[in-house]
N, C-alpha and C positions, 0 to 999 in steps of 0.2 A: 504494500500500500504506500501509497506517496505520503513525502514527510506532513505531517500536519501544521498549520499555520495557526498561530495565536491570531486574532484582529486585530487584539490592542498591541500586541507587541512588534509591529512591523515597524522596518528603518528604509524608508524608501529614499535610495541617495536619486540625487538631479538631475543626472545625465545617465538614469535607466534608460535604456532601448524597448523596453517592454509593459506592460501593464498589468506583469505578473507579482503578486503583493510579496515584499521581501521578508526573509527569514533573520528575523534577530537575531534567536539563540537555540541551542541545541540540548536538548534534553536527555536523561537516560533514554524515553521511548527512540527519539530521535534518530541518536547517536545510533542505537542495537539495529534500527532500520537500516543507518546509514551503510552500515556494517556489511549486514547481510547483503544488501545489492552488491555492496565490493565484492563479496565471495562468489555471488552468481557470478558475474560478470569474469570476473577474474577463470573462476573454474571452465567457463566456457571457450577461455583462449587454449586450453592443456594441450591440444593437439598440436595447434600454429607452435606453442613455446616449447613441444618439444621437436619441432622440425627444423627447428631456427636454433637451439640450440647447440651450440658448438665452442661458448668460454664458460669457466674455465677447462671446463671438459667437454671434449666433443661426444657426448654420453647419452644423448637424447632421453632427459629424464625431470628435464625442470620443469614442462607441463606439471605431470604427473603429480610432481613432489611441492609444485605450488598447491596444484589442486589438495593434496592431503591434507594440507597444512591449512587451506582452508577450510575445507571438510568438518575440522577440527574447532576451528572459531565456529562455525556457521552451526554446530551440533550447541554449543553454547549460547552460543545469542538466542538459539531458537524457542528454549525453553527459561529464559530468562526476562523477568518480571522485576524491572529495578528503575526507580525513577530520578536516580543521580545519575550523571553524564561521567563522574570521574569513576565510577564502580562499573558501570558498561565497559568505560575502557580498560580497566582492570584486569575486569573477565574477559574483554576479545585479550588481553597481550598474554595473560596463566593460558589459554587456553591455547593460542599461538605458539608457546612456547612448549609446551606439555607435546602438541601434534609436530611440531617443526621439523621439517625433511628437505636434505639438502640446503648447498647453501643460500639460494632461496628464498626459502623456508626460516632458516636461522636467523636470517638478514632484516625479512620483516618481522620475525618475531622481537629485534634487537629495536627497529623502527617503532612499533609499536608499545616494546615498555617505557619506551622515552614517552611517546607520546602524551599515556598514562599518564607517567610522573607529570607531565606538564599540565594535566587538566586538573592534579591532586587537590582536594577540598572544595572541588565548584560541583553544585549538584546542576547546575545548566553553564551553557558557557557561549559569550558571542561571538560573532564571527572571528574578531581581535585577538580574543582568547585560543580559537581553537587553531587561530593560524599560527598563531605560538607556540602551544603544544606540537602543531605538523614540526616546525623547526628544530624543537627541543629533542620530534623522535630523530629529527636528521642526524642529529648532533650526535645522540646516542647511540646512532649506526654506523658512522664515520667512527668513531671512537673505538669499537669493537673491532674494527677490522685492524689486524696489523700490517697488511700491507697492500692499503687502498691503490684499487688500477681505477683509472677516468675510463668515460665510455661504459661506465656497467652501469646496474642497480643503483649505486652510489649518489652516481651525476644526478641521475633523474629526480630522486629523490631530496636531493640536497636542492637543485634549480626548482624543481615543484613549490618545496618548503619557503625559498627563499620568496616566491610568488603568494604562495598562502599568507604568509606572514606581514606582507606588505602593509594593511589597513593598520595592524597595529603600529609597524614604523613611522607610520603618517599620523596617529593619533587620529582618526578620523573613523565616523560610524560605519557600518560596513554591511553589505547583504549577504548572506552566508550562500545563498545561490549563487553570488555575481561572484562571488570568492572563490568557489570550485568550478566557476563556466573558467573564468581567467587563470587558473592554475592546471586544471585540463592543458589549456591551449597550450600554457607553457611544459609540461610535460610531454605531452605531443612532439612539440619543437626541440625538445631535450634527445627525448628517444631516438626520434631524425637524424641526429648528428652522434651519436655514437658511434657508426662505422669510421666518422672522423677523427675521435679520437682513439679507435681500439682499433687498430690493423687488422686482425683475425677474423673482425667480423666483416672491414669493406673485401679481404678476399675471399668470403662466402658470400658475400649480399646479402645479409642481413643485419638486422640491429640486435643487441642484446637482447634475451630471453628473456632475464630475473626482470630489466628494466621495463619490457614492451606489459608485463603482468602485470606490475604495478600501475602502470599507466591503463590497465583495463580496468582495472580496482575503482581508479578516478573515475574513468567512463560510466561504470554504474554507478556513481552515488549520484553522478549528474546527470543520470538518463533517469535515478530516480526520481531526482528535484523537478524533472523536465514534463517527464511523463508521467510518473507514478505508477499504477496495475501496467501498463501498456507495454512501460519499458522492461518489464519481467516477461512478458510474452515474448515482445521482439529481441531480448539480450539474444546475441550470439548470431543475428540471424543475420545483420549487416557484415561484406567484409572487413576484415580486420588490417587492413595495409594502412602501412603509415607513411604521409604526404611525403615525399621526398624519397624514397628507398620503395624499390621494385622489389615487391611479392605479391609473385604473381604466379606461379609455380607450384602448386601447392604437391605436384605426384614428384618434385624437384628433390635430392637432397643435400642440402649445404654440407651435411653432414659428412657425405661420402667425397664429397669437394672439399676437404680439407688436406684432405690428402697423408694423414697421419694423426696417429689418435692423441697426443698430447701435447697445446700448443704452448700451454701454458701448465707446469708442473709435472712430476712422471712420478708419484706416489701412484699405487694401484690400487688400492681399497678406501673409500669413501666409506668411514667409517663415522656412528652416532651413538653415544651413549647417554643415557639419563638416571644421572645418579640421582638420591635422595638421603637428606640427613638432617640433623637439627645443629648440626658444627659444622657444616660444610668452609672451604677455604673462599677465598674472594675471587674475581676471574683473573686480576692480576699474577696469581700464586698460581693457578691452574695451566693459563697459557705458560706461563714460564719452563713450568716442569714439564709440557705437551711441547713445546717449539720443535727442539732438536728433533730431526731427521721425520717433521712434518709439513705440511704446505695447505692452507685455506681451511686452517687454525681459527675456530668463532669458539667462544664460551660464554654461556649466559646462567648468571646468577640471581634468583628471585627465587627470597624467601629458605626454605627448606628444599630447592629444586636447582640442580643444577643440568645444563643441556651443554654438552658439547660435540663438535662436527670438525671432522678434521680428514685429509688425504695423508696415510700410512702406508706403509709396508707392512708394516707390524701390528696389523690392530689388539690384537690379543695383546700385550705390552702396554696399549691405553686402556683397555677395557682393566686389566689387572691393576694398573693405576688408581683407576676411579674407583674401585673396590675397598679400597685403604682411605678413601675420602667418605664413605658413604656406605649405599647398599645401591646396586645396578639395578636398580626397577626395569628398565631394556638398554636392549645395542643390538646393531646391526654392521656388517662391512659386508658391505657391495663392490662384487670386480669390475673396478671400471672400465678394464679390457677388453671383458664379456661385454657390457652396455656399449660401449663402440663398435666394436663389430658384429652387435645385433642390430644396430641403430645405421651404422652403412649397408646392410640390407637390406634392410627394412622396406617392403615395397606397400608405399601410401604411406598413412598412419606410424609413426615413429613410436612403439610400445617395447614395454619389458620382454624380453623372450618368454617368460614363464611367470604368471602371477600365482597366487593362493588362495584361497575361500572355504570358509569352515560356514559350521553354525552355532549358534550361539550355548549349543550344549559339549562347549570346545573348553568351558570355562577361560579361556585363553584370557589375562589380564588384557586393559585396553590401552595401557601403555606398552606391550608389547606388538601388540595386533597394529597398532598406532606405525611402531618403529619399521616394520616389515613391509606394512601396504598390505596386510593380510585385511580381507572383505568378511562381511557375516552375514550368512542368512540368519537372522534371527525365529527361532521357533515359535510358538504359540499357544496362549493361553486361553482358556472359554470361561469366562465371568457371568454367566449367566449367558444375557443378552449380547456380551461387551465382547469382541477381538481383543488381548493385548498381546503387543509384542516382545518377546522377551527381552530382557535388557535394555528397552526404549519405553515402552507404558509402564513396566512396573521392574521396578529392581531388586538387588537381594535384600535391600534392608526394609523392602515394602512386603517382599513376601514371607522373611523373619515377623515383621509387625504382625501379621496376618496369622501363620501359624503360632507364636506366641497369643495370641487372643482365642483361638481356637474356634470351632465351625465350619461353617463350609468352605473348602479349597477352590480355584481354580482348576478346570482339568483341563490336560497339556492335550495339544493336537499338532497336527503338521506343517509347515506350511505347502499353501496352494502351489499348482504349476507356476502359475503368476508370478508367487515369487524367486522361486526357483531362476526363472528364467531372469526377471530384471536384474539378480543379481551377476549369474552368468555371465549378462549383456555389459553391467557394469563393468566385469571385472576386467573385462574381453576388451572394453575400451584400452584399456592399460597395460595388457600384455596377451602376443601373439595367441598361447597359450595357456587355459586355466586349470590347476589341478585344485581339484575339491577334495576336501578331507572331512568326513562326514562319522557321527554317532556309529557305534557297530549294527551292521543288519542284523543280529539274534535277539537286539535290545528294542528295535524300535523301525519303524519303517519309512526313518526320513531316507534311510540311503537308496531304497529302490525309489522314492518319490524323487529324489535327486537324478538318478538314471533314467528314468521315462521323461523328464523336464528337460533332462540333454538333447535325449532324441528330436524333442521339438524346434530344436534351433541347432541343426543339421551342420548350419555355416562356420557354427563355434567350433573351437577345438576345446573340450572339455576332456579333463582327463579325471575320472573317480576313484576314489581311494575309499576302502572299507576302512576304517581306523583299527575296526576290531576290538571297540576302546570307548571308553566315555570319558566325562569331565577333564580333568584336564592332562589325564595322558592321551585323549586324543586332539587337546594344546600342545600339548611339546612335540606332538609328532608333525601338528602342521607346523610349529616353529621351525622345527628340523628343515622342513619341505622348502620353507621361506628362504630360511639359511644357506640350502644347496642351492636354490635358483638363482642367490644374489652371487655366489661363488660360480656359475656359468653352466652351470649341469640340464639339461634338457630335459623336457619333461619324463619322459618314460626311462630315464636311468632315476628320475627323483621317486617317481612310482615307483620301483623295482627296491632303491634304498629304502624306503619308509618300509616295504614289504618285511625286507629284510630287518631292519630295527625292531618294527614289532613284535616280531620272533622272540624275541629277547628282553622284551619291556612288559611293565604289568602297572595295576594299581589295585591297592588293599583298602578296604573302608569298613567302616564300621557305623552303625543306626543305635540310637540309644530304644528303638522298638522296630522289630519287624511289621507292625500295623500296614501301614502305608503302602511298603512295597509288598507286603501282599496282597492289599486292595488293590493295587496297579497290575495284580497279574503277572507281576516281573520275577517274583519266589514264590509261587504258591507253592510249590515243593518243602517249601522250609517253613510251610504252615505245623504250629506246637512245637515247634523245634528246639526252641530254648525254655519249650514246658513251665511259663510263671516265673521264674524264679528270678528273685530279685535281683537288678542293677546285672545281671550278666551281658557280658558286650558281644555280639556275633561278629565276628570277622571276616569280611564276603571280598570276593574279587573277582576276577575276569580271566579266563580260560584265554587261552593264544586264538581262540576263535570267535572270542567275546561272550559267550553266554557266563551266564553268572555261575558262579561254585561258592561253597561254606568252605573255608581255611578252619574254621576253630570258634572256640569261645573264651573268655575271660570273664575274671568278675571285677568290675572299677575300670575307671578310663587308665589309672596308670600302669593297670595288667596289661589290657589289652594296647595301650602302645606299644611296650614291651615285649609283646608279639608280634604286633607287626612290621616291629622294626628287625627281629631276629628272623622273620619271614624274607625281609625283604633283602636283607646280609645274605642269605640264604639263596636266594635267586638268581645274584648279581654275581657274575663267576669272578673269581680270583685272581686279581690282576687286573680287570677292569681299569681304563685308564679314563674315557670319556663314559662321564657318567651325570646324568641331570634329575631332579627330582622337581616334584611340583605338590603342595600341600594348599588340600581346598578343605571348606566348612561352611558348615549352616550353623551360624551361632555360636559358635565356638572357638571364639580366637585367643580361648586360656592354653588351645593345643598347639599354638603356633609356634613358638619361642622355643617351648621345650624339644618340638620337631625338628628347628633348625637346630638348633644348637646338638643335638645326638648326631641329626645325619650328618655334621659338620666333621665331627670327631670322629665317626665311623670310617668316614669315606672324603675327609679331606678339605674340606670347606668347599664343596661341589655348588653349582649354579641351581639355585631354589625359587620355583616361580610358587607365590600365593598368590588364593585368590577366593571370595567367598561362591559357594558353590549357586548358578547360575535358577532363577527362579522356576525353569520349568524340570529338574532336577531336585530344586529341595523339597517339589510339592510330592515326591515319592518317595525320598529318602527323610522326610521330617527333622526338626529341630535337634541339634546336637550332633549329626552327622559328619564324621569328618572322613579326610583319604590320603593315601599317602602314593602317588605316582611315583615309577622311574623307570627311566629311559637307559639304555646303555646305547651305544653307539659303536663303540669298535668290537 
């Protein structure tokens, strides 16, 4: 919807051109509007930005990794209800930073907490004000980079700001419309001239990537102002060339016109990690200790979250770093050798050679899923009369509320062809090929609903994986899956790896009541099984072909951990070197601490994903439930 206009609060300067009533000031509502048409808009260039991309890596992945990164903002703004302007921008820059992919990604996340910080304490702000904050994010962009190139992201953003900010240099009242039509134009004209000052891009013909997205961001907030409902119909529909620089080409690729995959830096893994801590170091201390023997070095620090992005050799060496600072909530390294010579072939459409897509009974944390570009079909629940989606209508601590008050549940269903397929079609925009990593067939029937949903879009290249597996050992398996794509491995060796890994992986859980999942029909075999008797824990897990089996019983949570941590020593052959666990719960996060800290000692301070276990899984497994996944790998 277009921004809404106060009456009385209009500043109409004198030498308007228009008879369109001016915009004073900009509100939380505002602002979260302004927002989201940036993201539309923006995500709608992914294709052009990654066909034009070729600095600093000829890697064809900045679309993509913009669009995530918006993805990210645009999931926050959408369900947020706040009517201060400086707490909207808050939440788009936590929430830009949290999604942030590639450099990008980093760049406007760095743009945007300046931003923030310049609107800090205004619950609305005028035009004056917000062209100040544009400047303050510039400042704070330029600042993170250590070794700013002209012609990028940079310029654009730095000459836009310098034009936002104008009214307030003049002292003079300002229309918040005439402010983003005149700072457009000037970004426009910014963009234009980038091949002038970046060599790399006048011998492909194109402008910067990071920078032309940015300047689509502008385009929607002043196609909002312009048009309102209209311009969300028509974003994306006009071309996107910019005055001065021929593109025109679009089956063209600059990309394979380069002629060599690194024009700028020869690190080979574009690596990201997101630590988290309550003593985290400053960015000062972090790049310092990251520099050596790295290149396109960003660190961002906010709060108890720290994000950094960097081209290594050695990712493992920074990932092990950030471990000693924190705890690695995700990380990712991508070979950026594979993304060049996916992306020199690429005929049309410039995408990842192999994307990933689970569903949402993946438990897969959303800060990992985030890091990867891993998709979710989310599952479904029946409220009566009501569809919710999993993990998007109702989450885990709504459906904890819920089984703690007790009565009637939700019951879990599938989702439609429908959705199956938009995701697909999603994912399919992004990469050549999609391997789906889905719930085990013996549990549940999303994976044949998955495989007949393929069939309907013939054109995709879907590739299915049975996990054989629920919660979140069937997360670490798509993790895995993620992991080898970004490492260069093709779909059907990545199929054939997970195949093989699963062999060899498991996960043990425990219900403080068999009730539930034998209403679900999922144990009715294990109906009286534990005969009354008080506080005894049953110990259930998953067969190498997924169907459920009973492991055992105990009495008290700290037997049965005890169990099934000597089950799971047990499992995991000797000498195991790659070895990942993952601890999910309904309700129960007294089991957490004491999980990591044993599998630590057991087995080495191993990689531990938690996560609470996902709403259409705790409505069978009931409150108290907890699981202990692990994955071997070699």
């Amino acid at each position: 919807m277009p921004l809404s206009i106060d009456p009385h609060s209009r500043s109409l300067e004198q030498n308007r051109t228009t008879d369109r009533p001016g915009i004073a000031y900009v509100d939380g509502p505002r602002l979260r509007r302004a927002i989201l048409a940036a993201c539309v808009q923006g995500r709608k260039a992914k294709a052009e930005l990654n066909r034009i991309n070729v600095f600093p890596v000829p890697d064809g992945d900045t679309g993509t990794n913009l669009a995530l990164t918006l993805d990210a903002i645009a999931g926050e703004m959408s369900g947020l209800a706040e009517r201060r302007a400086d707490r909207v921008a808050a939440a788009a820059a936590h929430s830009a930073v949290l999604g942030a992919r590639g450099n990008c990604g980093m760049m406007l996340s760095q743009f945007l907490l300046g931003f923030a910080r310049g609107l800090e304490g205004r619950e609305r702000a005028t035009p004056d004000e917000l062209g100040a904050a544009f400047e303050h994010g510039a400042r704070s962009l330029h600042a993170s980079v250590e070794r700013p190139v002209e012609g990028t992201i940079l310029t654009v953003v730095r000459e836009s700001a310098s034009e936002a900010a104008e009214p307030a240099r003049a002292e003079g009242a300002a229309d918040f419309a005439e402010v983003m039509t005149r700072t457009l134009e000037t970004a426009r004209e910014s963009l234009a001239r980038t091949p002038d000052l970046l060599p790399v891009l006048a011998q492909a013909g194109v402008v910067d990537a990071g920078a032309k997205g940015f300047v689509e961001m502008i385009a929607g907030v002043v196609a909002l102002i312009e048009r309102g409902e209209a311009a969300e119909r028509d974003a994306g529909a006009a071309a996107t060339s910019v005055p001065g620089v021929g593109i025109s080409h679009p089956d063209w690729s600059p990309i394979a016109a380069t002629g060599h995959p690194f024009v700028h830096g020869s690190r080979r893994y574009c690596t990201e990690i997101l630590v988290e801590g309550d003593e985290l170091p400053d960015e000062k201390t972090v790049r310092s200790s990251l520099s050596e023997g790295s290149e396109e070095l960003l660190v961002i620090r906010t709060g108890d979250i720290l994000k950094i992005h960097l081209h290594t050799d050695d990712p493992q060496a920074a990932i092990e770093y950030c471990a000693t600072l924190g705890t690695v909530a995700a990380h990712k390294a991508e070979d950026m050798f594979a993304q060049y010579d996916a992306a020199r072939e690429a005929a049309g459409a410039v995408r990842r050679p192999v994307g990933v897509l689970v569903d949402s009974g993946s438990d897969l944390p959303d800060a990992v899923a985030r890091a990867h570009g891993i998709r979710t079909v989310p599952l479904l629940l029946l409220d009566g009369e009501t569809t919710l989606k999993d993990r998007i209508d109702i989450t885990s601590d709504d459906i904890l509320e819920r089984l703690e008050r007790g009565g009637a549940l939700p019951t879990t269903s599938q989702p439609p062809p429908g959705d199956f397929i938009k995701a697909y079609e999603q994912a399919a925009s992004e990469a050549e090929t999609v391997v789906g990593v889905f719930l085990a067939a013996k549990l549940s029937g999303i994976y044949r609903s998955a495989e007949n949903s393929a069939r309907m879009v013939p054109d995709l290249d879907i590739r299915l994986v049975d996990s054989r597996g629920a919660s979140i050992l069937a997360g670490l398996l798509a993790l895995k899956a993620a992991e080898l794509a970004e490492g260069g491995l093709g779909a059907e060796e990545i199929v054939a790896e997970i195949d093989r890994i699963r062999g060899q992986s498991g996960i043990l859980f425990t219900v403080r009541s068999l009730d539930r999942l034998i209403a679900s029909g999922r144990v009715s075999q294990f109906a009286g099984w534990l005969g009354g008797v008080l506080d005894l824990k049953p110990v259930l897990g998953l067969e190498t072909d997924g169907s459920i089996r009973a492991y055992g019983k105990a009495r008290g949570v700290q037997r049965a951990r005890e169990l099934m941590l000597k089950m799971v020593e047990g499992e995991i052959p000797a000498g195991a070197r790659d070895v990942r666990f993952g601890i999910v719960h309904v309700g129960a996060p007294e089991v957490v601490e004491p999980l990591r800290r044993e599998l630590g000692e057991r087995f080495g301070d191993p990689e531990i994903l938690v996560a609470p276990i996902t709403p259409v899984l705790a409505t069978h497994l009931g409150i108290g439930a907890w699981g202990i996944a692990y994955m071997v790998e070699d």
